[in-house]
C-alpha atoms as one frame of an Amber mdcrd trajectory, in Angstrom:
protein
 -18.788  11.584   0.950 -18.758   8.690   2.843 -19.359   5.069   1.965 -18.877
   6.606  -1.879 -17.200   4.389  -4.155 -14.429   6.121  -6.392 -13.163   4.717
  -9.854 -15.580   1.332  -9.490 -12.651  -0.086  -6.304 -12.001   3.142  -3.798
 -14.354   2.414  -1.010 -14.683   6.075   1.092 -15.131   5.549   5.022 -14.213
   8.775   6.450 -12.466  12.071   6.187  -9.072  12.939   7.407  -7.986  16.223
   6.458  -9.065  19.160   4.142  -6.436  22.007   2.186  -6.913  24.506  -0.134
  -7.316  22.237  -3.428  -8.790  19.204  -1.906 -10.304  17.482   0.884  -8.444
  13.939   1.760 -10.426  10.696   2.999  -9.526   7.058   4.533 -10.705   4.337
   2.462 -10.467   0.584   1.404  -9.109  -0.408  -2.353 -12.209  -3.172  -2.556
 -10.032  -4.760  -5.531  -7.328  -5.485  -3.822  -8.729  -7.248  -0.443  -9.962
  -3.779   1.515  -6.465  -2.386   1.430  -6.058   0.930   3.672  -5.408   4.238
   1.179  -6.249   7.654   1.488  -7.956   9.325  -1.492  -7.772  12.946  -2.073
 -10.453  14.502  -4.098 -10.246  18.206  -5.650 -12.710  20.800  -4.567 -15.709
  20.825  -6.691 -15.412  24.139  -7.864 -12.086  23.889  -8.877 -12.666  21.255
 -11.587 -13.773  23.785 -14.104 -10.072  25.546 -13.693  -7.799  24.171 -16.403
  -5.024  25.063 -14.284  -6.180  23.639 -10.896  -6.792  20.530 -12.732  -3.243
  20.913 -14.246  -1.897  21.248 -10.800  -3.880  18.212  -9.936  -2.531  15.862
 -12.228   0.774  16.908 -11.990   0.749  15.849  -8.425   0.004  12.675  -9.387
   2.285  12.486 -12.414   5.511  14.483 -10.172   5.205  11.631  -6.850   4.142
   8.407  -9.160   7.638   7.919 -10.092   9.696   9.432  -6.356  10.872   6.172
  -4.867  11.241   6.816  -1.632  10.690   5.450   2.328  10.502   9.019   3.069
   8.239   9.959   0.326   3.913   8.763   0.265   3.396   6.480  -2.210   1.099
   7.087  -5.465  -1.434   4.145  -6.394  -3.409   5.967  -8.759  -5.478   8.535
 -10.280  -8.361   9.555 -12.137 -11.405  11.895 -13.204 -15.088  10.338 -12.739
 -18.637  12.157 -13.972 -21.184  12.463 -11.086 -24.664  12.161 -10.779 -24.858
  15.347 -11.314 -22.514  16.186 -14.157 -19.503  17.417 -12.217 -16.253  16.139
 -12.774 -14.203  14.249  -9.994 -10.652  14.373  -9.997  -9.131  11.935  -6.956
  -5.728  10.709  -6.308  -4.998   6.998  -4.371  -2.211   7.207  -2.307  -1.064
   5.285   0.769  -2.423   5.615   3.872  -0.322   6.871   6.818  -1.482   6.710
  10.378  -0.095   9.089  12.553   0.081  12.807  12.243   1.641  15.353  11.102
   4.452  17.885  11.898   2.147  20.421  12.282  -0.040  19.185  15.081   2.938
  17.695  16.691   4.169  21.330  17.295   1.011  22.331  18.109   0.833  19.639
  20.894   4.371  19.206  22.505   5.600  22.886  21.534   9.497  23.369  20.726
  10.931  19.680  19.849  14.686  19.112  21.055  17.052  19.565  18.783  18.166
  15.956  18.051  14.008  15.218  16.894  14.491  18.490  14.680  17.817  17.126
  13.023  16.443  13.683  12.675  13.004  15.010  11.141  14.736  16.986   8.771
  17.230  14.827   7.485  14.149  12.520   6.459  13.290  15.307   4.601  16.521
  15.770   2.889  16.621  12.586   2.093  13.128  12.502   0.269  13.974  16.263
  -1.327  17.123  14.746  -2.739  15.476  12.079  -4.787  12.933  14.242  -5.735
  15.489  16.972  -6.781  16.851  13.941  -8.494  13.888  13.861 -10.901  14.414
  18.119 -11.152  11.284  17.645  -9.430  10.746  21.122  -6.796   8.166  20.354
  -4.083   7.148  24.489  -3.955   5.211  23.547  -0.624   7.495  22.057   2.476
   5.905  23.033   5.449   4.299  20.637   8.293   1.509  19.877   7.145   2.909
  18.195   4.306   5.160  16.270   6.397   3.617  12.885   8.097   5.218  11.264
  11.441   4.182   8.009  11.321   4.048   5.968  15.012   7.714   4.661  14.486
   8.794   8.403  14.417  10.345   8.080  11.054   8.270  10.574   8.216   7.029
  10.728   4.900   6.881  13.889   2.592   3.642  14.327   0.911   1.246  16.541
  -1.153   3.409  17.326  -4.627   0.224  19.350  -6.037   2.342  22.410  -6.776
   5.527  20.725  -7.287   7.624  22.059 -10.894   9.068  18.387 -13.464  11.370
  20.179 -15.230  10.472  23.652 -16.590   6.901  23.035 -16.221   5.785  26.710
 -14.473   2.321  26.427 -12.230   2.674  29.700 -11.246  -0.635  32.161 -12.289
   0.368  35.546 -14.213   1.225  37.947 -11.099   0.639  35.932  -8.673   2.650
  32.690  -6.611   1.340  29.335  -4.988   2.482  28.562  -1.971   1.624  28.819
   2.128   2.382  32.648   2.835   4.587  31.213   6.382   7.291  28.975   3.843
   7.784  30.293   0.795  11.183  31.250   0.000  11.848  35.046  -0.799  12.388
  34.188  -4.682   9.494  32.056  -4.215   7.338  35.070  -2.871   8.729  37.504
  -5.910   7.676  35.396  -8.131  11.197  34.433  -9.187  12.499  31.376 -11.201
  13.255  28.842  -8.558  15.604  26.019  -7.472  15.960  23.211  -5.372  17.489
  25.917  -3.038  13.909  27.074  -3.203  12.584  24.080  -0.944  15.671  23.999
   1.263  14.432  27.730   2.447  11.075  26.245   3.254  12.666  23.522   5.334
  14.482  26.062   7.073  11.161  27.524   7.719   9.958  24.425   9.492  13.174
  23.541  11.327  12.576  26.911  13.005   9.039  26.254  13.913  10.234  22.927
  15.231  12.905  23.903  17.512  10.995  27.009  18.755   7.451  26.450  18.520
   6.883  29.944  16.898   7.135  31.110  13.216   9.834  33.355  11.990   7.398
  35.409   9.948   3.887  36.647  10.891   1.573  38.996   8.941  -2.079  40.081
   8.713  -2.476  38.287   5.421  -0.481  36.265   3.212   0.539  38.957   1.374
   2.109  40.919   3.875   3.576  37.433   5.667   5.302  36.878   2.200   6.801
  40.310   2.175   8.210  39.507   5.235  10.210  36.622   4.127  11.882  39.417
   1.367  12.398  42.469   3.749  13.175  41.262   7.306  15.541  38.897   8.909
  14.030  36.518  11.829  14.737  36.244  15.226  17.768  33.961  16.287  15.968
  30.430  17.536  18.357  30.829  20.622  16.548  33.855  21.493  13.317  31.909
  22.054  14.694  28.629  22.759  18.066  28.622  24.458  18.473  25.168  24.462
  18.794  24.760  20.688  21.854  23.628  19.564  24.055  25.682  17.896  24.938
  23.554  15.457  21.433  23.319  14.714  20.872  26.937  14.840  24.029  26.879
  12.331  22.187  24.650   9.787  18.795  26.905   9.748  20.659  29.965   9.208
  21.827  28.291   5.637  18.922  27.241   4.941  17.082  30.301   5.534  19.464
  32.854   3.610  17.756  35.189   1.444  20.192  34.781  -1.387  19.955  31.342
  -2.513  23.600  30.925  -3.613  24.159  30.869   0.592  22.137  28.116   1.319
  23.082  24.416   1.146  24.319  23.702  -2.295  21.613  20.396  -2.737  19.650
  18.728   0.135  22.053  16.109   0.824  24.475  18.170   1.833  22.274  19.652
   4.220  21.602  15.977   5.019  24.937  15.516   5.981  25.079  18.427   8.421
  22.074  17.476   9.848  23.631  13.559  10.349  26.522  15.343  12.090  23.962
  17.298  14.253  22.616  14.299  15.630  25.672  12.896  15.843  27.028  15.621
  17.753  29.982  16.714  15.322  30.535  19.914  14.075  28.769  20.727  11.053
  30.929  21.476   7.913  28.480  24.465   6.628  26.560  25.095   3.297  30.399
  26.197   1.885  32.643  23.735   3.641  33.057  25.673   6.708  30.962  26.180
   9.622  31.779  30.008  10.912  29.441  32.869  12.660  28.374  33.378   8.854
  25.184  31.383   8.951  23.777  32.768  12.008  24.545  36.374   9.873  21.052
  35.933   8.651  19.335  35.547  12.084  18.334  39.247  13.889  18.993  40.044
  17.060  16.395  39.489  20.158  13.402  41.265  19.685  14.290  42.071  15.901
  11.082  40.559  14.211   7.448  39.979  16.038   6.761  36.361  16.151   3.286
  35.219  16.649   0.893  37.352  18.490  -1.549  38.752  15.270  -3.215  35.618
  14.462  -3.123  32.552  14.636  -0.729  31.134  11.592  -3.227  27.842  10.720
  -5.433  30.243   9.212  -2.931  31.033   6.843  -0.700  27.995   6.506  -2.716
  26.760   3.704  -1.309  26.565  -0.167  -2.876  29.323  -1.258  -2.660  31.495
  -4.582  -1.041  35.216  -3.757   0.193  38.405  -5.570   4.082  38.224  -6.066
   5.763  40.582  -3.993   7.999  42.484  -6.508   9.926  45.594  -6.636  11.348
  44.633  -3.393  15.053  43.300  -2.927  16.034  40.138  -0.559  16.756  42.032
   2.830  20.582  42.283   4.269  21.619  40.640   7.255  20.016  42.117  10.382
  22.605  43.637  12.752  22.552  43.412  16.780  20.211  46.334  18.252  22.890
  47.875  19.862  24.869  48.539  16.488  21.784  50.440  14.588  22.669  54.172
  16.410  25.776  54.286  13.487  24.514  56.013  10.412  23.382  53.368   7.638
  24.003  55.330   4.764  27.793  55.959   5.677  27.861  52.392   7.239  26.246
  50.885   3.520  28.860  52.710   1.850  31.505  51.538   3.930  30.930  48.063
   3.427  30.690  48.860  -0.140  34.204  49.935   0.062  35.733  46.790   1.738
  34.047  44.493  -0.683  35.337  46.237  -3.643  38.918  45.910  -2.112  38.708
  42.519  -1.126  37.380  41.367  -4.764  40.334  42.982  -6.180  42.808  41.703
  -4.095  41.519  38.137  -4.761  41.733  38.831  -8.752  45.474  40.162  -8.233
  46.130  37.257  -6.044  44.743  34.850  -8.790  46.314  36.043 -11.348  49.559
  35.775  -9.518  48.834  32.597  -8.502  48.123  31.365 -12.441  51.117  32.507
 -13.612  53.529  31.240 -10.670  51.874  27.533 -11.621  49.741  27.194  -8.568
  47.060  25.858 -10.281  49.044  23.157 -11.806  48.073  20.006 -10.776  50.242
  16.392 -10.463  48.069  13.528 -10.854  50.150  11.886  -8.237  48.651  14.546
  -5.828  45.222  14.162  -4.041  43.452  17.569  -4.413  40.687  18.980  -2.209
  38.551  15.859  -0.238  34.866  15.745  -0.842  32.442  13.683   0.510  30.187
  11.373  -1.682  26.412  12.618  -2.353  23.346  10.282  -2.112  22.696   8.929
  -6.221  20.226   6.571  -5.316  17.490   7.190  -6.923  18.944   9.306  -9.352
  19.134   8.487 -13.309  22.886   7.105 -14.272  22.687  10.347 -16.801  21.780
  12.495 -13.489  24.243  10.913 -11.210  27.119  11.312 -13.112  25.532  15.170
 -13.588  25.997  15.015  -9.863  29.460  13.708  -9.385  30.699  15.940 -11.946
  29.155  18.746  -9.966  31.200  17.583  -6.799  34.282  17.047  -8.563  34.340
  13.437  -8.008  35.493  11.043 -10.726  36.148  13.812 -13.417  38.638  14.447
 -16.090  41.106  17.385 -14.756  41.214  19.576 -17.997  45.507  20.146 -18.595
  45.192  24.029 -18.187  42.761  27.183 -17.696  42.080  28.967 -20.217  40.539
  32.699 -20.167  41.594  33.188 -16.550  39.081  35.620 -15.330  35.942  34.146
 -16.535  37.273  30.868 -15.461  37.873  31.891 -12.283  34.486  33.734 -11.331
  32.339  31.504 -13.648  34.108  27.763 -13.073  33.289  25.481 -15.903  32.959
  22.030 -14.325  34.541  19.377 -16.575  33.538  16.136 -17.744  33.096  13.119
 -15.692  36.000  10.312 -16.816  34.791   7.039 -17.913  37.608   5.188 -16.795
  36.760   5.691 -13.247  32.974   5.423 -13.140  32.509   1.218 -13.229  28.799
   0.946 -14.171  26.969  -2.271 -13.015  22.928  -3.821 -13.617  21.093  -5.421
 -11.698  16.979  -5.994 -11.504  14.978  -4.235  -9.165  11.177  -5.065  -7.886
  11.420  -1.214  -6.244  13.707   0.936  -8.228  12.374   1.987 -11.721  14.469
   1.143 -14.833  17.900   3.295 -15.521  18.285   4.700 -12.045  20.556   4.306
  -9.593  20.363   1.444  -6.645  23.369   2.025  -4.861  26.881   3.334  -5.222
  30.192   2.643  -3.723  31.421   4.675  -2.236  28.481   4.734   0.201  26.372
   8.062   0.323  28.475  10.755   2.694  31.642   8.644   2.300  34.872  10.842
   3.034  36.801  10.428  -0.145  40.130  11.747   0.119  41.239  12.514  -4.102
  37.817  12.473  -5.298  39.449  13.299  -8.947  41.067  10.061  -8.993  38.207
   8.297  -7.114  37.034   5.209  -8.634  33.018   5.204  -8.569  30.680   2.071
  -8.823  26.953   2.627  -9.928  24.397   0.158  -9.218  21.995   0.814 -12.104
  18.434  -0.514 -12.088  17.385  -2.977 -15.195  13.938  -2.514 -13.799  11.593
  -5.712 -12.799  12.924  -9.039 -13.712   9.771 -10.838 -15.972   9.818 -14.998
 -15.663   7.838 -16.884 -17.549   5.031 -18.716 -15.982   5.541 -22.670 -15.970
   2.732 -25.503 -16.894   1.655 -25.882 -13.326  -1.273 -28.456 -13.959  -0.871
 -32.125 -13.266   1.536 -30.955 -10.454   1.436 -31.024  -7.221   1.593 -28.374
  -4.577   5.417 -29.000  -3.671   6.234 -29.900  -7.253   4.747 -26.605  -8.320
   6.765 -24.132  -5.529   9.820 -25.913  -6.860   8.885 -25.115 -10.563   8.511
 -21.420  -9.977  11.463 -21.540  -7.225  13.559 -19.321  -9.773  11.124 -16.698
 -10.184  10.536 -16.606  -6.995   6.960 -16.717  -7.695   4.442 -17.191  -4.792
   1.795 -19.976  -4.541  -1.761 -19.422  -3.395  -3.779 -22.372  -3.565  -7.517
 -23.633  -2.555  -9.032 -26.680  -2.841 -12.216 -28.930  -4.495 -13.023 -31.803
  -5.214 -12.988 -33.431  -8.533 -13.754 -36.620 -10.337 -11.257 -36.451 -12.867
  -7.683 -35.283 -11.436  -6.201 -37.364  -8.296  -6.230 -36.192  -5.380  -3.355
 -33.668  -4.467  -2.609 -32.392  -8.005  -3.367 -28.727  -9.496  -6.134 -28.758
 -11.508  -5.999 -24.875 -12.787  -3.981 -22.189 -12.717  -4.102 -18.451 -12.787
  -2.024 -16.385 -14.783  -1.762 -19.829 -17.394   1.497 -21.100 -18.699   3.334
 -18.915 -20.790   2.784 -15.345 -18.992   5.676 -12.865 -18.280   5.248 -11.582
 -14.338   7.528  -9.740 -12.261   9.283 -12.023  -9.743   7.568 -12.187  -6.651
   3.880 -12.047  -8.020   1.684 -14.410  -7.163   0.013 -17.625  -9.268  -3.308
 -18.591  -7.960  -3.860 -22.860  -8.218  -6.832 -25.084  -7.436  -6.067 -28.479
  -5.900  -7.837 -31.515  -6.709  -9.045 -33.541  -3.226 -10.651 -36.020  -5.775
 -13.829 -37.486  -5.509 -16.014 -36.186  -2.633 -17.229 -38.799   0.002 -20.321
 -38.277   1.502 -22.231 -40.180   4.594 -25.053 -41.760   3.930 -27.908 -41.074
   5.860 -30.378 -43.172   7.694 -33.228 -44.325   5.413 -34.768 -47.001   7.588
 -38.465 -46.439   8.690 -38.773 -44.600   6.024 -41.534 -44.993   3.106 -40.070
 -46.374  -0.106 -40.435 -42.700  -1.776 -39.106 -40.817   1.076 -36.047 -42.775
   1.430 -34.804 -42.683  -2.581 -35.515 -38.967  -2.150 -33.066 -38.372   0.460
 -30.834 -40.698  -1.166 -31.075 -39.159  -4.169 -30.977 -35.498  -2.984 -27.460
 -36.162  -0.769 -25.291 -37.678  -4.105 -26.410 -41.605  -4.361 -27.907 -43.934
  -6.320 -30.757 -45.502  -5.030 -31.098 -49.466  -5.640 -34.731 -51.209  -4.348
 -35.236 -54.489  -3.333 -38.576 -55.512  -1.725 -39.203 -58.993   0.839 -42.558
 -59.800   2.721 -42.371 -59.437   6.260 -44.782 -60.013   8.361 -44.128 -57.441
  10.904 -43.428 -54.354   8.621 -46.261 -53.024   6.694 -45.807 -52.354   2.884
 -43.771 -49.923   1.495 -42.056 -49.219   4.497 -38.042 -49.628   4.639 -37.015
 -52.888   6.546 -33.102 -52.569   5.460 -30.504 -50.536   3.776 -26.381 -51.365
   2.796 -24.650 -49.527   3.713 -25.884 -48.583   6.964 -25.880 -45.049   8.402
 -23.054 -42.925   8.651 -20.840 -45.087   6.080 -18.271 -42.520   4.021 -19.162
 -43.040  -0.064 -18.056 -41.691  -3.005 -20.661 -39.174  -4.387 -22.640 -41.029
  -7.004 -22.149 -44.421  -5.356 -25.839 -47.063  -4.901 -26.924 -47.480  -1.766
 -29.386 -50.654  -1.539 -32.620 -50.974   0.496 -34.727 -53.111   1.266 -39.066
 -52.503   1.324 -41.366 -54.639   2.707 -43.926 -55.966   0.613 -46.095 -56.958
   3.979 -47.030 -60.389   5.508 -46.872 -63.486   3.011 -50.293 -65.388   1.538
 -50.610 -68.997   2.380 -52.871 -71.738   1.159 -55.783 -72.643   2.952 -55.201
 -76.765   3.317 -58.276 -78.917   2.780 -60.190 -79.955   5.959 -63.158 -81.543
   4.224 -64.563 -84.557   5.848 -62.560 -84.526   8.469 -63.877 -84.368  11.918
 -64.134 -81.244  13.573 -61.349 -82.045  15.874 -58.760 -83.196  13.247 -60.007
 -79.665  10.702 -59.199 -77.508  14.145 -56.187 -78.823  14.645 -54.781 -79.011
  10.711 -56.042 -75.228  10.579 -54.101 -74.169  13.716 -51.019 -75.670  12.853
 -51.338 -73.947   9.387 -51.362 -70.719  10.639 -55.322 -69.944  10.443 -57.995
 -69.636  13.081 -60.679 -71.845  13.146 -64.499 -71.209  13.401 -66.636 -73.920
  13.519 -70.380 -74.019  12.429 -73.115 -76.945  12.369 -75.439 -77.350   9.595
 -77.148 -80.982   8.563 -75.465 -83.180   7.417 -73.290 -86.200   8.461 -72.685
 -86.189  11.824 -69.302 -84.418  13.058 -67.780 -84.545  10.034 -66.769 -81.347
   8.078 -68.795 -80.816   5.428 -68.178 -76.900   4.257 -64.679 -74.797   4.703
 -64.499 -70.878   3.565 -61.905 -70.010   2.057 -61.984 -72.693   0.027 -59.129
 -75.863   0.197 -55.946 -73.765  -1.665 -57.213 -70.556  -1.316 -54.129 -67.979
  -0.698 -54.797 -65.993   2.259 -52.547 -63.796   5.136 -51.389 -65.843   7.664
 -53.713 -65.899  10.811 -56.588 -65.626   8.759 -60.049 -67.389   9.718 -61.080
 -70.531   7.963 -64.587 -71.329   8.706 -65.421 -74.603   8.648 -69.099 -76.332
   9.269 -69.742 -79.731  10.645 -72.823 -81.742  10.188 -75.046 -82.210  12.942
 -76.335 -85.217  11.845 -80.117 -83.672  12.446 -82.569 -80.991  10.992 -81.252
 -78.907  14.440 -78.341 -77.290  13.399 -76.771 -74.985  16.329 -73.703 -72.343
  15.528 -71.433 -73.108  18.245 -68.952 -70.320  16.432 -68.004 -66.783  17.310
């Protein structure tokens, strides 16, 4: 498919990568100046499947809107008929060079554990805007994960990704890559954001070790493994993991989703610490042995070793796994010998007893007043969450979610369903301060910034006072009458909008040099701030040299006059050195700058003079010689008869116009019948 042009502007140059949907290839945006993008284009014989091209477009549709440096922008998108009938669906999205997470593992193995962190928390960050838009990605793994040559990264590839309650999964079966998908995910199962979190969990481990968690003959049975078995601790591979970081995988890889990370920025924020080297506060605000709970002992789970797992990382459509349950933690080997059924029920026993001894001790507590609250007391601290990005409707969702800025309700009502089942309450409007402002890069009615700053400590979050930054979208100006103006007149005119001026040049006879003679957009436009207005400057009248005519015939020089801009005035003189027609003079002379359309004069010779012969008759032959000479002529004397040395005959004839230099003949009697020619 190279050198293929796509939607009449995608130039193709060469291919880059290929998955299960599409193949992806560099190329050049032609309209816009050979910009770099990369332009995906969906398998051939998918284009016939409504819900492949469902899948496709909602890519486009589910990343158009995610604004985020951690996130690959969408330019565009389309369907084209070939040659040949078949449809082509592409999608234009930004080029990143660099690679990605997958071949990075392949090439420098386990990553330390600060790279991991960092890498990650990049991800969160992108995950929580997207989660922001209840957009699901379905399909983190490595591969979908750039790092560009800076080391930050960009998340990519939303072609299975759920908007809402939009469901892409086929009737028995599950999308996804068999090594990432989360154990709901692999059932089948309605999922969450938790969902995704899993599958960064997934990666994280593959990062820090080098080695998947789970590893099966086929996708199928890979999937089942993410249900039924617990993986390996990373330690056990890699013992110079942090534990912290080992602490943060184990949440995220919990079967049950209610254990993992409660959104991605709070996983974020454990992941900050990591890197920081703090402890990590936990996916339930403490950071105990529980999270490594869901890692297996050395030597619990076979990592690796079958095949090898590129040929099955890609998204690929499988059977869900059901009629299987999410798998309980995996115990040390050396604890297995004591009987699981009696060990099962056991357990059993405990929790029952500890449930009811937290209901007694609730109740209690409710009726003793514990749950009482003075407003002059700070409750619980929380820390904010990351809104940017979010809608104002969605961020106040979010604060009311982490009990931030919220109206404490005066008492609880139906204590045992309140206390299992929490109803949050509703976020107070007398703390949330709720401010505009434009923005070229955040969409219209979502959030720019908050104070507190995202991860903030906040010590009474109830009583915290909350400022949102919401987005009124891109500012529109007004394009001013530019024409008439000159270049520094103009920048100052459109100084507001913070318009930008490209200009170029030509001459022109009727607007002075240095003032605009066009503009593009015209006055009266509405443009973002920041776009640019494209003006032509006049540099007035041309001047041209003129060239060197001289020598030249009379035609040839008013043709090259003529042909380089001028007017061509003749004048003609004799000369008596210059044949006719021939160029003696011009004004101005060579090289001199004129106006195009200005007269150049030159001068033509019309050749030597005539004179008139004078009039020799009867006079002697020396007195005709010498009149003749000093007139110009040459003489040629003949005899004939007739009076004796006088001249009696002169050709041309006495007035006769002739060249100068010309021969008069003259003939001078002899005064006899013997005449003699003394001539030639």
């Amino acid at each position: 498919m190279q050198n293929v042009l796509i939607g009449r502007r995608y130039r193709l140059t060469e291919e880059i990568g290929s998955g299960g949907m599409a193949d992806v290839y560099k190329g050049v945006d032609e309209t816009l100046g050979n910009r770099p993008v990369a332009v995906k284009l969906m398998h051939a014989h998918l284009a016939n499947d409504p819900s492949f091209t469902a899948r496709f477009q909602q890519e486009a549709m589910a990343a158009a809107n995610l604004q985020s440096p951690y996130i690959v922008n969408i330019y565009d998108w389309g369907q084209e008929t070939q040659a040949d009938g078949q449809s082509l669906y592409y999608i234009v999205m930004e080029y990143i060079p660099g690679e990605d997470l997958k071949s990075k593992i392949r090439r420098e193995g386990a990553l330390p554990s600060q790279k991991v962190a960092e890498y990650a928390a990049m991800v969160c960050s992108a995950l929580t805007v997207a989660h922001g838009y209840d957009i699901i990605h379905r399909d983190i793994k490595p591969h979908n994960i750039m790092v560009l040559p800076d080391d930050n990264i960009k998340v990519m590839d939303f072609g299975i990704a759920r908007a809402g309650n939009t469901q892409m999964t086929q009737t028995g079966s599950v999308l996804g890559s068999a090594h990432y998908v989360s154990p709901e995910q692999a059932q089948g199962r309605p999922l969450t954001a938790a969902s995704d979190l899993y599958s960064l969990g997934v990666v994280m481990y593959e990062a820090a070790t080098g080695k998947m968690p789970f590893d099966g003959d086929s996708p199928v049975a890979t999937a089942l493994k993410q249900v039924q078995e617990q993986p390996v601790r990373p330690t056990s591979i890699n013992p110079n993991i942090d534990p912290e970081l080992e602490q943060v995988i184990g949440y995220a890889m919990a079967k049950d989703p209610r254990a993992r990370y409660a959104t991605a920025d709070a996983m974020r924020r454990d992941l900050v610490r990591v890197v920081r080297g703090e402890p990590i506060v936990g996916a339930h605000g403490n950071a105990d042995d529980d999270a490594t709970a869901v890692m297996g002992a050395a030597g619990g789970a076979v990592l690796g070793g079958r095949r090898d797992p590129q040929e099955m990382d890609g998204t690929t459509v499988m059977p869900a796994v059901d009629g299987v349950s999410p798998a309980t933690p995996m115990t040390p080997a050396n604890e297995r010998s004591v009987g699981p059924e009696k060990k099962k029920k056991n357990v059993w026993i405990w929790v029952v007893l500890i449930i009811a001894l937290l209901a007694a001790a609730g109740l209690i507590a409710w009726q003793l007043g514990v749950f009482d609250q003075d407003e002059d007391d700070p409750i619980a601290t929380a820390y904010m969450p990351n809104v940017t990005g979010y809608t104002l409707e969605a961020a106040q969702e979010r604060l009311r979610e982490e009990g931030i800025a919220i109206i404490v309700p005066p008492e609880i009502e139906a204590l045992p369903d309140e206390v299992l089942e929490p109803v949050l309450p509703e976020a107070n409007p007398d703390l949330i301060t709720i401010e505009e402002e434009f923005s070229p890069d955040v969409p219209e009615g979502h959030i720019i910034s908050h104070d507190p700053e995202a991860g903030e400590h906040i010590e009474d979050p109830v009583h915290a006072e909350v400022t949102l930054v919401v987005s009124k979208g891109i500012e529109m100006f007004r394009v001013p009458e530019l024409r008439g103006m000159t270049l520094q007149e103009a920048e100052r005119a459109v100084a507001d909008a913070d318009f930008v001026i490209e200009s170029s040049t030509e001459h022109n006879t009727e607007v002075p040099a240095g003032q605009i003679i066009s503009q593009d957009p015209g006055e009266g436009r509405e443009l973002p701030g920041g776009s640019v207005i494209q003006v032509v400057v006049s540099e007035g009248v041309e001047n041209i040299n003129v060239p060197n005519v001289r020598t030249m015939t009379r035609q040839q020089a008013s043709t090259t006059l003529t042909n380089a801009g001028f007017q061509v005035n003749v004048s003609e003189v004799f000369n008596n050195d210059v044949s006719a027609g021939v160029v003696i003079d011009q004004n101005p002379r060579e090289g001199a700058a004129l106006q195009r359309g200005s007269t150049v004069e030159i001068t033509v010779s019309r050749g030597p003079e005539n004179v008139a012969v004078p009039n020799v008759l009867n006079n002697t032959e020396t007195a005709a010689t010498t009149a003749l000479t000093n007139a110009g002529f040459t003489a040629r004397t003949i005899y004939a008869v007739g009076d004796f040395g006088v001249v009696i005959e002169q050709e041309p004839r006495a007035g006769q116009r002739v060249s100068p230099g010309s021969t008069v003949t003259i003939t001078v009697g002899s005064g006899t019948d013997q005449g003699e020619d003394s001539g030639d």
